[in-house]
N, C-alpha and C positions, 0 to 999 in steps of 0.2 A: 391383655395388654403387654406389648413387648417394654422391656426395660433392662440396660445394662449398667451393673454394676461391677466393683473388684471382689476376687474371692479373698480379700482380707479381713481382719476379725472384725473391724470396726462397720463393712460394711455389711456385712453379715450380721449379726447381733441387728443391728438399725432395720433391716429389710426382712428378719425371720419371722416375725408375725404376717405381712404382710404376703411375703411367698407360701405362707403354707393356710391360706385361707382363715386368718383368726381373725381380720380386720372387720365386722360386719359391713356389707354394702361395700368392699373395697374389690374391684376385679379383680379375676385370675391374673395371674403374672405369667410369662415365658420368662426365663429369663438366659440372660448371654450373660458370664463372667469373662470381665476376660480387662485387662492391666491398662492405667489412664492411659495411655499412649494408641492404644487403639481407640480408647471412646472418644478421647481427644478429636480423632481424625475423625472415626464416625459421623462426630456432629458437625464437622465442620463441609464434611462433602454432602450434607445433606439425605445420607443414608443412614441413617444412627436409628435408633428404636425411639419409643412415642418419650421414654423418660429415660434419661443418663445421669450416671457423677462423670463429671468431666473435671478438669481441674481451673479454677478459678482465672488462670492466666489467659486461656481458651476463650471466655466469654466474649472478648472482642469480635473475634470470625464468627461467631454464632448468636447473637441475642437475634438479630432478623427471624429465624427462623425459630430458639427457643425464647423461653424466660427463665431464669433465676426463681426455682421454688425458696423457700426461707426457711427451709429446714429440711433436715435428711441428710446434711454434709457435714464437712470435717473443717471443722475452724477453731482456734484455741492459744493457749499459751502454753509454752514451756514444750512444744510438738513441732514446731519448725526442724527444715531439713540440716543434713550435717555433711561438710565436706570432711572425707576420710583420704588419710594418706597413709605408706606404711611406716613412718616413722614420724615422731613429732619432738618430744619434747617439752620443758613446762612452759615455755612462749614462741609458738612456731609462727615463724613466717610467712604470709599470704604470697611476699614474693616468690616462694618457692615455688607455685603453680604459671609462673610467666613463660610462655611461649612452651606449656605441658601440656601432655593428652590427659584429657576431664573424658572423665562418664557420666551422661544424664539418664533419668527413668524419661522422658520425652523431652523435645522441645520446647513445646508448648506445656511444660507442664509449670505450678506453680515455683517448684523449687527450682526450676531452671533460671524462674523470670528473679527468685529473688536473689540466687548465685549471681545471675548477670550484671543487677544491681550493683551488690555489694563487689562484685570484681571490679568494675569499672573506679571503683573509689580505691580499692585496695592491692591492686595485682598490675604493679606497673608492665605498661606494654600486652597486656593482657595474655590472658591463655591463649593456648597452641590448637589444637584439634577436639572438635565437641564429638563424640562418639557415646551416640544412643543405643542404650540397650534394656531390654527387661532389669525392671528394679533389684530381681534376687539373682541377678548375675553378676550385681554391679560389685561386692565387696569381693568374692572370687576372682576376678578380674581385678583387685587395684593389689592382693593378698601373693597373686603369683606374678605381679609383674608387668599385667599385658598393658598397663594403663599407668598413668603417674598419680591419679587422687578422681576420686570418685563421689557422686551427691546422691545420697544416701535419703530415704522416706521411711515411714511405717513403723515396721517394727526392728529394722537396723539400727534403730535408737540404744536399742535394749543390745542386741547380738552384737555390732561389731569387735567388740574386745575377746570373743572366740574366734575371731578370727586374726587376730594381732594388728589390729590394725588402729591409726591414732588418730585421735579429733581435733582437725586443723582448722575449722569454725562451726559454730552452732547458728545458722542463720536465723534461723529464728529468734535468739536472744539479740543478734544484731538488728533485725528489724523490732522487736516491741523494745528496745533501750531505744530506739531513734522515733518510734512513733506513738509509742504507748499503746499500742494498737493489738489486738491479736493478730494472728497469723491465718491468713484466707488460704484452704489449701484447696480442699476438694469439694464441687457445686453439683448441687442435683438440680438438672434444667428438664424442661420439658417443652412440648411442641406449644406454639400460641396458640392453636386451633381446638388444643384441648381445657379442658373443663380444668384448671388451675387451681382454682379453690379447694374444689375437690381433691385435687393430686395431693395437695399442701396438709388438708386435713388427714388422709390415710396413710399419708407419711409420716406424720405430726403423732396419727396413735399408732404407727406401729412402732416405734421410738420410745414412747410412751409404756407401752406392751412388754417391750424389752428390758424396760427400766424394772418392771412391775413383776416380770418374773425371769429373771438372770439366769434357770436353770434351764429354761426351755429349750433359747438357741443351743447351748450347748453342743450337742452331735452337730450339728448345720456347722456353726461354727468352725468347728476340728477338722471337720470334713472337708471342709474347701481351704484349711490357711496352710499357707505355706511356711509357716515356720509353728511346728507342729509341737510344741512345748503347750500347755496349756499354762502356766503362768505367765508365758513372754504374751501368749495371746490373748490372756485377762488383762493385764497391763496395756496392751497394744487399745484396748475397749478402753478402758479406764480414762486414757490418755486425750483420744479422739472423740466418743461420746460424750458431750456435755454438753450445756446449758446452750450454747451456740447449736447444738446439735437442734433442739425442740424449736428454738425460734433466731435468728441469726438479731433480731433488735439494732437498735441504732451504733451500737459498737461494732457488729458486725457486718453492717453495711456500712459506717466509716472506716473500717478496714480495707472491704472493698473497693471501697471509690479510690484511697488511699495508695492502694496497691497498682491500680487499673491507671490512674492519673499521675504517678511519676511514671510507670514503665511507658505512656504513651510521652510524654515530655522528653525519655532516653532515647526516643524512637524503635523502643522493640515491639510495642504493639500499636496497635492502628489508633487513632483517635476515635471515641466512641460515642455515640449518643447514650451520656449516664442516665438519663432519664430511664433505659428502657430495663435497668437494673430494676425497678423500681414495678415493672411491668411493662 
């Protein structure tokens, strides 16, 4: 079964039992790594593999064709994305990003839809130029210059202060202060055509599997992350795997709807049939 995930620690650790035949009854895996902004697109042209993480903002162009498995993703608190600039201060300015070049990890990815959000309330006159680019290019880029503040995922939580650079919002604190809500970031969807339950279950224990033995993935792990510290990438697990991770539950799909139902109200994503969240 073809299925694309990111080579980072969180998703790795969740998907190494599963990739390396431990799941009993759970098929072979191919698998394509490769950074939400490609899977993004993937699912949304229709060409994407039978299972993806895609990022939560996405699901609007794509429930037709996938569904929303309820576990296997990245949803949480205190893991929301961060706008970086190279200078801040102990109370920096939102103003300061008005009519500036921003760096995004995608589009459509979740941190962009909640940047958008929170600019519109806080960035008079709005920013200047959205310039997408792979996520671990983005703090080198706002570090030498080529960009004015940059939105930040993962494991740049932990890293950007090697790189001198300063935290001019933590979005994620500003959406669960406003909603009490976790933070929806990245969704494993799958085809409707496929056996679901299924999908949900072998996801569900390789997750499970991961919890149960932390030393396994290990080399998988290290091998695919790019930020190749193994504390910053125990942390990066730590942060992202949790309890939302094994079952998303009624907080996690009030999140969802949550997220999905203001951005379609700001008119950044399409109105959707919430129902199909749901299946």
């Amino acid at each position: 079964m073809k299925i694309a995930y990111s080579p980072c620690p969180n998703d790795t650790f969740v998907f190494h039992a599963w990739a390396h035949g431990l799941i009993p009854g759970a098929p072979e895996l191919d698998v394509l790594y490769a950074d939400i902004d490609i899977t993004n697109k993937l699912a949304a042209d229709g060409t994407g593999p039978d299972v993806l993480k895609i990022s939560y903002a996405a699901l609007p162009w794509v429930l037709k064709e996938y569904a929303l498995l309820p576990c296997g993703g990245a949803l949480g608190r205190g893991c929301g994305p961060l706008v970086l600039t190279q200078s801040g201060g102990t109370n920096p300015d939102p103003a300061q990003l008005s009519g500036r070049r921003v760096a995004v990890p995608s589009e459509r990815s979740t941190a962009y839809l909640l940047f958008r959000l929170w600019a519109e309330q806080n960035v008079p006159g709005g920013v200047g130029e959205i310039v997408v680019m792979p996520f671990h290019e983005i703090m080198p880029a706002v570090r030498d210059g080529q960009i004015d503040a940059g939105l930040v995922i993962h494991e740049a939580r932990f890293t950007y202060p090697s790189y001198g650079l300063a935290l001019l919002k933590d979005l994620g604190s500003w959406w669960e202060e406003d909603t009490n809500l976790p933070i929806p970031l990245g969704a494993i969807v799958a085809r409707r055509s496929m056996d679901l339950e299924a999908l949900a279950g072998w996801a569900r224990a390789s997750v499970e599997y991961a919890w149960a033995h932390p030393e396994a993935s290990r080399d998988y792990v290290m091998q695919h992350a790019q930020e190749m510290d193994p504390q910053v990438a125990q942390a990066h697990i730590d942060l992202y795997v949790n309890e939302f991770t094994a079952n998303l539950g009624d907080d996690g799909y009030g999140a969802v709807l949550t997220l999905l139902q203001r951005a379609a109200e700001a008119g950044i994503v399409p109105q959707m049939d919430y129902a199909a969240l749901l299946r």
